[in-house]
C-alpha positions as CSV (number, residue, x, y, z in Angstrom):
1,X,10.3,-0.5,-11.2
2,X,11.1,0.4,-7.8
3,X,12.8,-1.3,-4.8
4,X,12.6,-0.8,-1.5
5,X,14.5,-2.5,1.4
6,X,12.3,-2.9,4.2
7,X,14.9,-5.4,6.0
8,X,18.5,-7.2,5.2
9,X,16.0,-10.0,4.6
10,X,12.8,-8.6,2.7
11,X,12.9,-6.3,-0.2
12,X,9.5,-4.5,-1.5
13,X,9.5,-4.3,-5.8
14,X,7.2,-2.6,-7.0
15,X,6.5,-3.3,-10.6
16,X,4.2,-0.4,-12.9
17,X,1.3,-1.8,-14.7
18,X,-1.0,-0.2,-17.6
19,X,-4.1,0.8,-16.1
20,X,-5.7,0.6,-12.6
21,X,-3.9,-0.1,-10.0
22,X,-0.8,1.5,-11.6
23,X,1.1,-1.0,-9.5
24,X,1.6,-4.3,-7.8
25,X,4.5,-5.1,-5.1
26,X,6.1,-8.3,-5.1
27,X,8.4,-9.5,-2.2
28,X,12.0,-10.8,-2.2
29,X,12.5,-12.8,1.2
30,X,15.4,-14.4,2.0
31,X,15.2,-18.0,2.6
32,X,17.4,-20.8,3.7
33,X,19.8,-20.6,0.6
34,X,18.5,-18.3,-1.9
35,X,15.3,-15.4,-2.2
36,X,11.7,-17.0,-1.8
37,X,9.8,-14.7,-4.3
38,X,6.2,-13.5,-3.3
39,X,3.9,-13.0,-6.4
40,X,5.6,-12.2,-9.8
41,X,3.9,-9.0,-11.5
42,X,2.1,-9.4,-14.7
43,X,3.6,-11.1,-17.5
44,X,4.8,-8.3,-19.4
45,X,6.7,-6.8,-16.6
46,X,10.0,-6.9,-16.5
47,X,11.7,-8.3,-13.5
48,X,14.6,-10.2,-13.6
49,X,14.7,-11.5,-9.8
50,X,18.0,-13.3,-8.3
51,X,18.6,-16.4,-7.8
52,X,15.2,-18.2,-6.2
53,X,14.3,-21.4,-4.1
54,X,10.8,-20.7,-3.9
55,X,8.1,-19.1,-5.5
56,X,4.6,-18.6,-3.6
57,X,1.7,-17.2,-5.5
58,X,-0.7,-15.4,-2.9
59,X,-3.1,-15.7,-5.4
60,X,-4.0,-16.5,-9.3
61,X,-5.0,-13.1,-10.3
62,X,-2.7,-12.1,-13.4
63,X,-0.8,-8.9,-11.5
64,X,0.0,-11.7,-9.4
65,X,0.9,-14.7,-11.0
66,X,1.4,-13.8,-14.5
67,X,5.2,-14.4,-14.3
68,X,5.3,-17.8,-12.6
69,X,5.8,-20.0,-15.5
70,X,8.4,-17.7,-16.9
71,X,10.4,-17.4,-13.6
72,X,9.8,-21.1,-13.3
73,X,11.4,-21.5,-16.4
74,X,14.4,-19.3,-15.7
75,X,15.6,-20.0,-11.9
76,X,14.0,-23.9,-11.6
77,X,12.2,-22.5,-8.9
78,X,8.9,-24.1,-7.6
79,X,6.2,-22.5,-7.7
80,X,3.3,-22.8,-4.6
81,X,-0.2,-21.5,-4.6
82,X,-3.9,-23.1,-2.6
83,X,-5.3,-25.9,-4.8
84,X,-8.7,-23.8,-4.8
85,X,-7.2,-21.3,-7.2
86,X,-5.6,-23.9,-9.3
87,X,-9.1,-24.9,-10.0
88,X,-10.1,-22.0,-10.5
89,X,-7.6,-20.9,-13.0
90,X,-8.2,-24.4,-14.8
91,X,-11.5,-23.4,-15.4
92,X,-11.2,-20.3,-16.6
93,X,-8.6,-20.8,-19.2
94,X,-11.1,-24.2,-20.5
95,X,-12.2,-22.9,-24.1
96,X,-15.5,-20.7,-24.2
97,X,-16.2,-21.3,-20.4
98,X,-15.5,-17.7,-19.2
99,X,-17.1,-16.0,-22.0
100,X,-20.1,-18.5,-21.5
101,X,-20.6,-18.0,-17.8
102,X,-20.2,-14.0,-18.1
103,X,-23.3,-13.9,-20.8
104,X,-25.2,-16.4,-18.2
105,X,-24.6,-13.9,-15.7
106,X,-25.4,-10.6,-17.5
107,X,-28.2,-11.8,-19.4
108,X,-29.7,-13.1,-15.7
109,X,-28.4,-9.5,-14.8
110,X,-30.4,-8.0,-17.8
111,X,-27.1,-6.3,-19.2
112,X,-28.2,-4.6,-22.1
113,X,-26.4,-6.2,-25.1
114,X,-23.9,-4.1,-26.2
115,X,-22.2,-3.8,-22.7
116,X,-22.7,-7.8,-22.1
117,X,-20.5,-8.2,-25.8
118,X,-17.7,-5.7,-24.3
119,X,-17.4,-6.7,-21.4
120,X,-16.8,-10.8,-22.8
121,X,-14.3,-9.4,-25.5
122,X,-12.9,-7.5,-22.1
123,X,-12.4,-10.7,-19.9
124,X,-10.9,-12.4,-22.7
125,X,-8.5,-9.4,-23.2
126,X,-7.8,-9.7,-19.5
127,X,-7.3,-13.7,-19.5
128,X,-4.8,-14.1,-21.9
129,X,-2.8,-12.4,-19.5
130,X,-3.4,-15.6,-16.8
131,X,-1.0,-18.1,-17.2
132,X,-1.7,-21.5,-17.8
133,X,-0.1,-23.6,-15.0
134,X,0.0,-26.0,-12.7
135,X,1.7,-25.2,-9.5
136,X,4.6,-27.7,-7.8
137,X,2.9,-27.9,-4.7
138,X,-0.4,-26.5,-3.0
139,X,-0.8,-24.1,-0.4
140,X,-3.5,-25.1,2.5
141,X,-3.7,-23.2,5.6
142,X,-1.7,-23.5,8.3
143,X,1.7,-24.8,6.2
144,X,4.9,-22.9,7.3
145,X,8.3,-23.0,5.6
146,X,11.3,-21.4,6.7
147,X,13.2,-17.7,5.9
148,X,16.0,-16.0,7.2
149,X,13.0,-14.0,9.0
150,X,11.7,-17.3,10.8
151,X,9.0,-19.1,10.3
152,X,6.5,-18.4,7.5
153,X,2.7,-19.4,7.9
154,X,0.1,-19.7,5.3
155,X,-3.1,-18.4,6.0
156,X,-5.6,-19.1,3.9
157,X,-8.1,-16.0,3.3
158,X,-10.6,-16.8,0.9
159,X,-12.7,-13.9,-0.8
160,X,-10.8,-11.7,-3.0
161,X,-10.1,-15.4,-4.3
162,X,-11.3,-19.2,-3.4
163,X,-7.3,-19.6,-2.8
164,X,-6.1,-16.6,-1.9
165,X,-3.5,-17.2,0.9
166,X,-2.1,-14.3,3.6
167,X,1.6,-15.1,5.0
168,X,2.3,-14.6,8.4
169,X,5.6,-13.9,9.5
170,X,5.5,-14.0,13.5
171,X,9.2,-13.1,14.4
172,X,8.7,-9.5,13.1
173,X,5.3,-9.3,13.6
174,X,4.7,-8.8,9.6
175,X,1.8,-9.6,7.4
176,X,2.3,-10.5,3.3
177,X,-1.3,-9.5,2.6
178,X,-1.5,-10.2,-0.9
179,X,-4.9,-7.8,-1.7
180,X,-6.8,-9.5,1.3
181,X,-6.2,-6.0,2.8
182,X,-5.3,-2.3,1.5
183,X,-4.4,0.4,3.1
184,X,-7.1,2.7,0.8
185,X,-9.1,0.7,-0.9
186,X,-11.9,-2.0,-0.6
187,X,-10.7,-5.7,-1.8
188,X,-13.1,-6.4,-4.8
189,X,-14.9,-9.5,-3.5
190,X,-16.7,-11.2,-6.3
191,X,-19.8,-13.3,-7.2
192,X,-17.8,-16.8,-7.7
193,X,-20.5,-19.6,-8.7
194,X,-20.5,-22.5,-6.4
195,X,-19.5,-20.4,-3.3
196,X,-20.3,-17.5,-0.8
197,X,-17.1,-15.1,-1.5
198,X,-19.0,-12.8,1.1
199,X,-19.2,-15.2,3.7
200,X,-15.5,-16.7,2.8
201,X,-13.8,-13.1,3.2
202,X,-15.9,-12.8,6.6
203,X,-14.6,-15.3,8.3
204,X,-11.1,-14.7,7.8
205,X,-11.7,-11.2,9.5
206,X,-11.3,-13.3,13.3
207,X,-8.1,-15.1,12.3
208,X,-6.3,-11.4,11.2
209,X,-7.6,-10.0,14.0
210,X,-6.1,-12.0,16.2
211,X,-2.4,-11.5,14.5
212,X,-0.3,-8.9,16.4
213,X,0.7,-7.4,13.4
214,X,3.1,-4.8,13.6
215,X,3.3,-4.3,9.8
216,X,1.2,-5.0,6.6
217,X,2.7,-5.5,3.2
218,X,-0.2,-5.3,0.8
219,X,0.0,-6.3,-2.8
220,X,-1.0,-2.7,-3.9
221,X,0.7,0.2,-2.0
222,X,2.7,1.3,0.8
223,X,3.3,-1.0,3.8
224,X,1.2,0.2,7.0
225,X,0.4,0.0,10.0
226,X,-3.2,-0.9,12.0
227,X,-4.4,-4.0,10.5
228,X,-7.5,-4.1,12.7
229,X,-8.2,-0.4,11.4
230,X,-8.1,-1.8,8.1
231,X,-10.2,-4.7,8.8
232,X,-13.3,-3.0,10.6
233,X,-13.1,-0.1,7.6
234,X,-13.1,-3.0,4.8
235,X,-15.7,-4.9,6.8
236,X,-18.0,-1.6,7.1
237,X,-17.7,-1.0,3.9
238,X,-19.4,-4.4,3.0
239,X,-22.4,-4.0,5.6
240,X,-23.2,-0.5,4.0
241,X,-23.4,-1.7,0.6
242,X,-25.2,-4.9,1.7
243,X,-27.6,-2.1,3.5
244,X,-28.0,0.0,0.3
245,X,-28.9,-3.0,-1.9
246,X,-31.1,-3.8,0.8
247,X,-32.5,-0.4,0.1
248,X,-32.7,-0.1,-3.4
249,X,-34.3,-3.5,-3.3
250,X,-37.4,-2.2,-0.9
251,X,-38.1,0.7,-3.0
252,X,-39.0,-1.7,-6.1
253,X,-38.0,-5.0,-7.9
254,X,-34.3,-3.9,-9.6
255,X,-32.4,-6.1,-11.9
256,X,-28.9,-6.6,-10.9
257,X,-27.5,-4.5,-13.9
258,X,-30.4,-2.1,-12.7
259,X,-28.5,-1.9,-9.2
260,X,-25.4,-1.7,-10.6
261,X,-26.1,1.7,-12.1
262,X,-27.7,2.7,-9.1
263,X,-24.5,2.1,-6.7
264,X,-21.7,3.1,-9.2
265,X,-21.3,5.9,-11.0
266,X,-18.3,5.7,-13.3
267,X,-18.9,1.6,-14.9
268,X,-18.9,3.3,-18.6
269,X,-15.6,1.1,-19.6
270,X,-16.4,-2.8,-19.9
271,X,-14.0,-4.1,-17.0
272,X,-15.6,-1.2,-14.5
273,X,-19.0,-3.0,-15.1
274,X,-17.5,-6.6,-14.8
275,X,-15.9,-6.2,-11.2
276,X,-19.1,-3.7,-10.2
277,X,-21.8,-6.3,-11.3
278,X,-19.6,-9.5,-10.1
279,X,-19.7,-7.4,-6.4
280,X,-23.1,-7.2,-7.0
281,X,-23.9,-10.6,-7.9
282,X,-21.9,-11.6,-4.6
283,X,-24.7,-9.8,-2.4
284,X,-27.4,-10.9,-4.6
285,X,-26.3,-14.7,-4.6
286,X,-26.2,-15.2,-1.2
């Protein structure tokens, strides 16, 4: 674990994980009385934060939230995050329904059947790690609460997740980015049944752009600088793989798990092939 003060008033931790991304950053902001904490690390990290008022959950990926019932537990703090993830996470941790809707998928995707059966023991691996929660209070767009850094405003960026929320600090000029935007990578946005995650992530891109953001504070990373940079690369990337599907597509009929192989290279391990066929689907499904 690693801190970093980036202000009397906002402290980067960064917290080691096993595998890829090697880390996740969490944010310590002073509030009115206490810290407001801003995600919580997976739940075997250990991270013993100060005393808390608040907890907000940008969004209910694991390396995100899987401390919040623990630090709940500890400090009494409440814990805040967008009612579309709180669904989301309901239904995932409902008996047999993520295993279920993964062999729908991959058997649709023609997944040959050994990869299908590793990648469902995978994701169930990988959910246990999701806490089982209900948050104290939602999270919808537009909310603000207050910090010793000003005002705090919820933005509510849908794509990497149906809830996942971006905070906007205006005072400084700072953006808590959650994994909405990274400095060197491409969000993963993923097939999500029931919605366009494409078309969600896209129309957040306006709203950012507007921001005068002086600083980014991504949930994976260092802080930097050029959101708008970061926005048209991440938005390029999408409209060139959308173009090469497009591609493959006019050559001949391709199965999705067909595709897959054809745009990735390295999807030997199980989770590789989850996120690369689930950013597939999300083109496909349209």
């Amino acid at each position: 674990m690693t801190t970093e003060i980036l202000h009397d008033h906002l402290v980067r931790v960064t917290l080691p994980m096993r595998g890829a991304p090697p880390s996740v950053n969490v944010y310590l902001l002073r509030g009115q009385r206490q810290w407001i904490l801003i995600d919580t690390g997976m739940p075997y990290c250990a991270f013993t934060p100060p005393d808390l008022e608040l907890i907000v959950i940008t969004h209910m990926h694991a390396d995100h939230s899987g401390l919040a019932v623990e630090l709940r537990r500890q400090t009494g703090a409440p814990v805040w995050m967008h009612r579309d993830d709180t669904a989301l996470l309901h239904d995932l941790k409902s008996d047999g329904v993520h295993a279920a809707l993964l062999r729908r998928q991959m058997e649709k995707a023609r997944t040959p059947g050994d990869m299908a059966e590793a990648v469902v023991k995978s994701a169930g691996r990988l959910l246990e790690l999701f806490p089982a929660f209900t948050p104290d209070d939602d999270l919808p767009n537009g909310k603000r609460f207050d910090s010793a850094l000003g005002p705090v405003e919820v933005i509510h960026t849908p794509g990497h997740s149906p809830g996942h929320c971006c905070l906007w600090l205006e005072q400084p000029g700072w953006l808590i980015a959650g994994d909405h935007v990274l400095e060197k990578t491409t969000p993963h946005v993923g097939f999500i049944p029931g919605r366009d995650a494409l078309a969600d992530y896209a129309s957040t891109l306006g709203r950012l752009r507007e921001l005068p953001a002086k600083l980014i504070l991504p949930g994976h990373g260092a802080p930097f600088t050029g959101l708008n940079e970061a926005l048209e690369r991440i938005e390029n990337h999408q409209k060139a793989r959308a173009a090469r599907i497009r591609e493959l597509l006019a050559e001949s009929p391709r199965t999705a798990h067909e595709i897959v192989t054809s745009l990735f290279t390295r999807v030997s391990r199980p989770g590789d092939y989850h996120f690369a066929l689930t950013a597939v689907l999300a083109h496909l499904e349209r």
